[in-house]
N, C-alpha and C positions, 0 to 999 in steps of 0.2 A: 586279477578279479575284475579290473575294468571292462572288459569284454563278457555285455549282456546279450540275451535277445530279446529284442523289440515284440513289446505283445501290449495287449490292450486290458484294463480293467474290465468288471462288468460295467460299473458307469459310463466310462468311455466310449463304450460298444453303445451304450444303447444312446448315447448322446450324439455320437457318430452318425446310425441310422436313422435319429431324430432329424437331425443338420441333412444328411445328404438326399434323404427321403423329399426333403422341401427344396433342394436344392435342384434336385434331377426333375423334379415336376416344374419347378419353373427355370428352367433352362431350356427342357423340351416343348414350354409349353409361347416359349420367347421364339424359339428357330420355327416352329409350326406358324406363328403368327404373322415373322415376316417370311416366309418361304411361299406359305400356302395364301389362299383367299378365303382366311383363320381373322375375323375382326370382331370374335363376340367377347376376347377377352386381352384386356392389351395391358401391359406393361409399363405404364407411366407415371409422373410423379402424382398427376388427376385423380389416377385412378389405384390409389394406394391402400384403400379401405378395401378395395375385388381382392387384395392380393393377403390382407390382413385377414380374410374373414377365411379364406380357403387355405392360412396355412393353422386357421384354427380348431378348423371342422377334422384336415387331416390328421391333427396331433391327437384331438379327443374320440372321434370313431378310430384312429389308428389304435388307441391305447384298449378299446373297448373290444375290438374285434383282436387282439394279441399282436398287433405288429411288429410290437418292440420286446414280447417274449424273446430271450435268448435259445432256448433249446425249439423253440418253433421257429424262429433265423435262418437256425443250419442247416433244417430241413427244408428240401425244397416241395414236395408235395403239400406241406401244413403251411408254410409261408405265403403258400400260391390263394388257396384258397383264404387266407385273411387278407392278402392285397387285391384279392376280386371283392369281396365285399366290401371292404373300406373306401375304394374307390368308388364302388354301386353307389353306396348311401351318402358319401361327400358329394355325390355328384346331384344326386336328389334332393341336398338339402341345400345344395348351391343355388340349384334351379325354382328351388319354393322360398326364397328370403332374396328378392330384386328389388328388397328396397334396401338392404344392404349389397345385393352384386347386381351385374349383368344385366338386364330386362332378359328375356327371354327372343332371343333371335325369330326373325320370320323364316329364314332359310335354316331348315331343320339340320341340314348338314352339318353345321357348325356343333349342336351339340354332339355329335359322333367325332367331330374332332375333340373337341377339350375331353369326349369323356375317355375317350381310346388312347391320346396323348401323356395324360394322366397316369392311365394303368400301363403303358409304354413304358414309362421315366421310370417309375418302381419296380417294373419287372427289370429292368437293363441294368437299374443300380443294387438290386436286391442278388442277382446272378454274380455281379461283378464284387459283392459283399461274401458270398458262397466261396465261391475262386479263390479270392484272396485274403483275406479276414479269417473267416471262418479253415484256415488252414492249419497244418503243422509249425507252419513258417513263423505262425504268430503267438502257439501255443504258449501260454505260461509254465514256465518248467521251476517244477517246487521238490524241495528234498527236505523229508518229515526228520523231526530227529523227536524221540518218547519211549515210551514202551510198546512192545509188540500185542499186546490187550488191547490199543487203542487202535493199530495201524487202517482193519478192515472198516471199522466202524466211518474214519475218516475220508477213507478213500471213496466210500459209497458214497456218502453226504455230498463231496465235494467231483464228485464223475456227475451225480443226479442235479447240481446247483450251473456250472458252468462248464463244458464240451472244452472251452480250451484254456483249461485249468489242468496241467499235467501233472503227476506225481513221477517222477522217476526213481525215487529210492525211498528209504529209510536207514536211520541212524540209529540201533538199537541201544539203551539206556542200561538196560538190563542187565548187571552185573551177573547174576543167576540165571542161565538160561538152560536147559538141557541138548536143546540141538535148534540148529539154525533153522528159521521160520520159513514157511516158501509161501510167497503170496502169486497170486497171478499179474504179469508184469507189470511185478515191482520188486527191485532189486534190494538185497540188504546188505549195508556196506557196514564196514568197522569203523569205530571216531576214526583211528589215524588216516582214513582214505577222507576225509571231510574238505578240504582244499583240493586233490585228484579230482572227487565227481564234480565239485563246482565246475571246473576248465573244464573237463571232458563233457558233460552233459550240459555247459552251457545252463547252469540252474540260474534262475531269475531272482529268489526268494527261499529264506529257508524259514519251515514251520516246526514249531516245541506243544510238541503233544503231548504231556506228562502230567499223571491224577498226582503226582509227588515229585516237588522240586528238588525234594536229597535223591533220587536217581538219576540226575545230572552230573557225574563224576568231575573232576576238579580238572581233569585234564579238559574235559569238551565245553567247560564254561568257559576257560581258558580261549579256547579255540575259539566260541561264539564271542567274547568280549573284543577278541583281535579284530573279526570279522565287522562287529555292529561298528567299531572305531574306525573299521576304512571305510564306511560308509554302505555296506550291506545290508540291505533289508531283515529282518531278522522278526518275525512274527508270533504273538499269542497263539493255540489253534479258535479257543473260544472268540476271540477278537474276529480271525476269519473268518470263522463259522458265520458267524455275528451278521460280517459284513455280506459275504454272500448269499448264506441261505435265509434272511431277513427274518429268526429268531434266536429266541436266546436257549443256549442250550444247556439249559437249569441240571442238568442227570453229570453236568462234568466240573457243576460250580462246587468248591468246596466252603471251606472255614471264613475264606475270603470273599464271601457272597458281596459285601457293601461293593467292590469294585463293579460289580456287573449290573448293579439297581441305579448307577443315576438318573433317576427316574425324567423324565420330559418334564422341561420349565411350563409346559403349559398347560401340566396339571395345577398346576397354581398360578398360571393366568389371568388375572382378571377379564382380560379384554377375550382371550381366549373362551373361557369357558361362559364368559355372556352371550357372546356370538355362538356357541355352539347350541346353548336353551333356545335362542330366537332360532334358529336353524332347524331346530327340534321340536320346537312350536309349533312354526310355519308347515313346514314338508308333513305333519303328522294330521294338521288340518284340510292339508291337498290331500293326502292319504284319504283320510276319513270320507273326505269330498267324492273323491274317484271311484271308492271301494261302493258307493251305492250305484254305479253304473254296472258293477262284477254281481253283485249280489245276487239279483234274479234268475242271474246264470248259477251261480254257484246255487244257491238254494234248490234249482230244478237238478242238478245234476246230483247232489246232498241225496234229494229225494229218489232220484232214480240206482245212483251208483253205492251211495254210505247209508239208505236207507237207518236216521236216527238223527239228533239232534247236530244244529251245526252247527254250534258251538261250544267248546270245552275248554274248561280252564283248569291250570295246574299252580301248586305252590313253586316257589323259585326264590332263592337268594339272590338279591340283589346287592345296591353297594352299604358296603359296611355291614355284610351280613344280614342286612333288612331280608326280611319275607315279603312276597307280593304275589298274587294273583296275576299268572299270565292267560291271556287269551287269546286264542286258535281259532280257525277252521278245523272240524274236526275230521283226520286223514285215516285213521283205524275203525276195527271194526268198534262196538259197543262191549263196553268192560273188560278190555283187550289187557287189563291189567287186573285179574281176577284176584292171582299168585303172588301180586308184588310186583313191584317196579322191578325191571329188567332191561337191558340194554335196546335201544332200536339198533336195528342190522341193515345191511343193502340186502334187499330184495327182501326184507320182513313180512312174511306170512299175514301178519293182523293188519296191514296197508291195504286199503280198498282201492280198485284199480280208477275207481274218480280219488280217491285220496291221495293216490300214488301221482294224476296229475298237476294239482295244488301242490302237493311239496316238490317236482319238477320246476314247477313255475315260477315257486313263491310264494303265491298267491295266498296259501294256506298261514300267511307272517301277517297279512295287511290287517284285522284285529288289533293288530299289538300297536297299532298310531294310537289306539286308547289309553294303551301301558304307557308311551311317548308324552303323550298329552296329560296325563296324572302324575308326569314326574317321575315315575318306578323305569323307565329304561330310558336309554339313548337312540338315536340314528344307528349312531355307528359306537359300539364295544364290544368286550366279551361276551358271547352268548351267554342269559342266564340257567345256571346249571340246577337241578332237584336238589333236597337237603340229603337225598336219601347216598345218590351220588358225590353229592360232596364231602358228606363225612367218610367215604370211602376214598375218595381219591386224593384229599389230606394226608392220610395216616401213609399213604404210597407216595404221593408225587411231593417232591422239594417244591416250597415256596406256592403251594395250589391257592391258599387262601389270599396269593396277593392281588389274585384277579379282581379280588374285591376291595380295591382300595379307588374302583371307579364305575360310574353307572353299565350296567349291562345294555347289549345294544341289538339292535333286531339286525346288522350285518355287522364282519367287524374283520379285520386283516384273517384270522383264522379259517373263518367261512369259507373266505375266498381265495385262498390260498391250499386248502386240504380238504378233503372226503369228513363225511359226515362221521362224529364219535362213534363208535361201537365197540371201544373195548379199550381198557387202561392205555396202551399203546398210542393207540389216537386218539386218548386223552393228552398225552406224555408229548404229544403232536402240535395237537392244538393251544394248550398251555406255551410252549413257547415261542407260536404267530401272539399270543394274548401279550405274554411281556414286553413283547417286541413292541406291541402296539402302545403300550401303557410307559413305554421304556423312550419313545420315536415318536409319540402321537403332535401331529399336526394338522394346518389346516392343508397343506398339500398332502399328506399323507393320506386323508379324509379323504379330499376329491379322489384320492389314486382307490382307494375300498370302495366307494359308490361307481366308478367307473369299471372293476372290477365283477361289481355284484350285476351290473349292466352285463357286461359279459356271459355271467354264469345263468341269470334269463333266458338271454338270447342264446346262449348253447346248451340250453334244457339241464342244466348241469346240478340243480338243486336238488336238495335230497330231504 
C-alpha cells in the first residue's frame, strides 16, 4: 500500500498557480531586463515596493477576473481570456499609481515590453500547468465505499468541484441488493477485492458514503480499520463534500447534525464583528455617496424603460427572525405580484428590459446601503429571504432557519457562487454556500465574496 500516486489538493493547485504565476512574471520580466534595453522596471533590493505592489495587483485582479478557478485552468480557451484581462488591467493600474511604481517611461517601447512580458510569463507557465498538472498523471484516484443510492449523486458533485478528482470504483454496502448497479465508468467491486483495486488502480484515498453506519458489514470495517492503521487515508464523504465543494451538504446530515455546526469563532468575535459594523458603516456611506452620481441615470431610464415608481420595498426576515423593510430599485413591471408571491425565474416575463439591466449589474441592490446603514442587513451574509418563502422552505429544507442566526447581507458566498433562487432546489443550493459561510466566515473569506461579487459585475452575471 506504500506506493501512491502523486496528485495535488485543490488548495495546492491553486497555491501552486498563485506562487508560479508571480514567479514566471518575474523571472521573465528579470531576463527581459538584462537582455533587452528593458530599464523601466528593475529588480533591486531599492526598488522592492515596484515588485510588492505588482505581485499585489496580480493576486487581486487575478482572483476577480477567475484566474485561479480550477475548472477555468484546465481549459485553455477560458484561462486565455482571464490571463488577457488580468494582465490589461494590472498593467493599467501599474501605470496610473507612480507614486507607488515606475514614473512612466518617455520611450514608449518599454511599456510594450513589461506589458507583453507579463502576459508571456502566464501564458508559458499557464500551458506548461495544462501539460502537466492538469493531467492523468496527477489525477486523484478515490474508491467510494456506501450504498449505491448515494454513488450517482457523489460522483456528479465531485466531476462538477474538481477535473482531477477521479473516482475509479465503488464498494457496495448493501447487503440486499437485486442485481449489480452499472454506473458509467465506474466500476463496482465486492469488499473482498478492497486491497486488489488499491494496488491495481493505484487509488490515493478512500471515501465512506453511507446515510447508515450499520450497512458497513463487520468484515469491511475490519478491513477500513487495517487500512486507516497503516496509515491510509480514509475519508467522511460530507467532510469532502465540505472540503471541496465549499458547502455544507445539510440533505445528508443526519441525527448527528452538532458534528457539522461548529459554527465560526468569529461569530462571537468581538474584534471580529466590530470591525465588520465599521466596515458596514463606512462602505454603505460610500454606497450612499456614489449612488447619487447613478441616480439621474437610473431615474431617466425608470422613466423611459419601467415606466412607474423607482422605488419598492418588500418585508424580509432578517437576523433572529426580525422583519424589516428592504429597498430596491424597482426591476418589474407594476403589481407584478397581483396573485401572490411566487418565484422570480431567469428570463421572468414581469422583468422590464431597463429592469433586467439593474439586476445584470447590480445596480438594482445599491438602496439597500440604507438597510446597511439602519443596522437590518450586512455587507456581506445570507440573502434576506420573504416570510412567505421562508415558512415554506422551513417545513422542506433541514436546518433553513439557521440562516438566521446572522445579519442578512446585500452579497454573500451563495450569490456568488450559484444562479439566482427559483425553485426549492436552488434553494436546497443556496442554503448550503449560506452554512458554509456562517460555518467559515472570515475576514479573508469576506475579501474572497467582495472580490467575487467584483467578478460577477464585471461579467454581467447578476440576476
Amino acid at each position: 500500500m506504500d506506493k501512491k500516486g502523486i496528485h495535488f489538493n485543490i488548495s495546492e493547485r491553486k497555491i501552486l498557480l498563485r506562487s508560479f504565476d508571480i514567479l514566471s512574471i518575474l523571472a521573465v520580466l528579470y531576463f527581459v531586463g538584462n537582455t533587452f534595453d528593458f530599464d523601466y522596471f528593475a529588480i533591486t533590493k531599492q526598488n522592492w515596493s515596484w515588485v510588492l505592489v505588482l505581485v499585489l495587483y496580480i493576486s487581486v485582479f487575478g482572483t476577480i477576473f477567475e484566474l485561479y478557478d480550477l475548472q477555468k485552468s484546465s481549459k485553455p480557451e477560458k484561462i486565455s481570456t482571464s490571463i488577457v484581462f488580468t494582465v490589461s488591467i494590472t498593467v493599467l493600474f501599474y501605470f496610473l499609481t507612480p507614486f507607488y511604481t515606475p514614473i512612466l517611461p518617455d520611450n514608449r517601447l518599454q511599456i510594450i515590453y513589461f506589458y507583453f512580458a507579463i502576459l508571456f510569463a502566464l501564458f508559458v507557465w499557464r500551458m506548461a500547468y495544462l501539460t502537466f498538472i492538469v493531467s492523468p498523471r496527477f489525477y486523484k484516484k478515490v474508491l467510494i465505499v456506501g450504498e449505491t443510492s448515494n454513488i450517482q449523486i457523489i460522483v456528479d458533485a465531485f466531476r462538477n468541484a474538481d477535473p482531477n478528482y477521479k473516482i475509479v470504483g465503488f464498494i457496495n454496502c448493501e447487503q440486499r441488493k437485486p442485481e449489480k448497479i452499472k454506473f458509467k465508468h465506474i466500476v463496482e467491486y465486492s469488499p473482498k477485492q478492497i486491497y486488489q483495486v488499491i494496488k491495481d488502480e493505484n487509488v490515493s484515498e478512500i471515501v465512506i458514503a453511507s446515510y447508515n453506519s450499520e450497512s458497513i458489514t463487520s468484515e469491511i470495517y475490519r478491513d477500513l480499520i487495517t487500512l486507516l492503521e497503516g496509515g491510509f487515508p480514509i475519508k467522511e464523504y460530507t467532510q469532502v463534500y465540505e472540503d471541496m465543494m465549499q458547502r455544507v451538504p445539510v440533505q445528508f446530515v443526519g441525527k448527528d447534525f452538532y458534528k457539522y455546526f461548529p459554527f465560526s469563532r468569529s461569530n462571537h468575535n468581538k474584534l471580529y464583528l466590530f470591525f465588520q459594523e465599521l466596515f458596514d458603516v463606512v462602505i454603505s456611506m460610500l454606497g450612499i455617496l456614489s449612488a447619487l452620481l447613478f441616480i439621474p441615470f437610473i431615474l431617466l431610464g425608470n422613466l423611459i424603460g419601467n415606466r412607474g415608481p423607482l422605488f419598492y420595498t418588500q418585508e424580509r426576515i432578517g437576523k433572529n427572525g426580525n422583519l424589516f423593510k428592504i429597498v430596491k430599485f424597482r426591476t418589474m413591471v407594476k403589481n407584478a405580484e397581483n396573485e401572490g408571491a411566487v418565484w422570480a425565474k431567469k428570463n421572468d416575463v414581469r422583468i422590464t428590459p431597463f429592469g433586467k439591466f439593474l439586476r445584470n449589474t447590480r445596480l438594482d441592490e445599491i438602496p439597500q446601503f440604507l438597510n446597511i446603514l439602519k443596522g437590518d442587513m450586512s455587507l456581506i451574509g445570507p440573502r434576506p429571504e420573504r416570510p412567505h418563502f421562508v415558512r415554506q422552505l422551513s417545513q422542506i429544507l433541514p436546518f433553513y432557519e439557521t440562516r438566521h442566526i446572522v445579519k442578512p447581507g446585500l452579497t454573500g458566498w451563495a450569490q456568488v457562487k450559484t444562479r439566482y433562487g427559483s425553485s426549492v432546489d436552488d434553494s436546497l443550493l443556496k442554503l448550503q454556500y449560506d452554512l458554509y459561510y456562517i460555518k467559515h466566515r472570515s475576514f479573508l473569506l469576506d475579501i474572497n465574496i467582495l472580490l467575487k461579487t467584483l467578478s460577477t459585475i464585471i461579467f454581467y452575471r447578476g440576476q
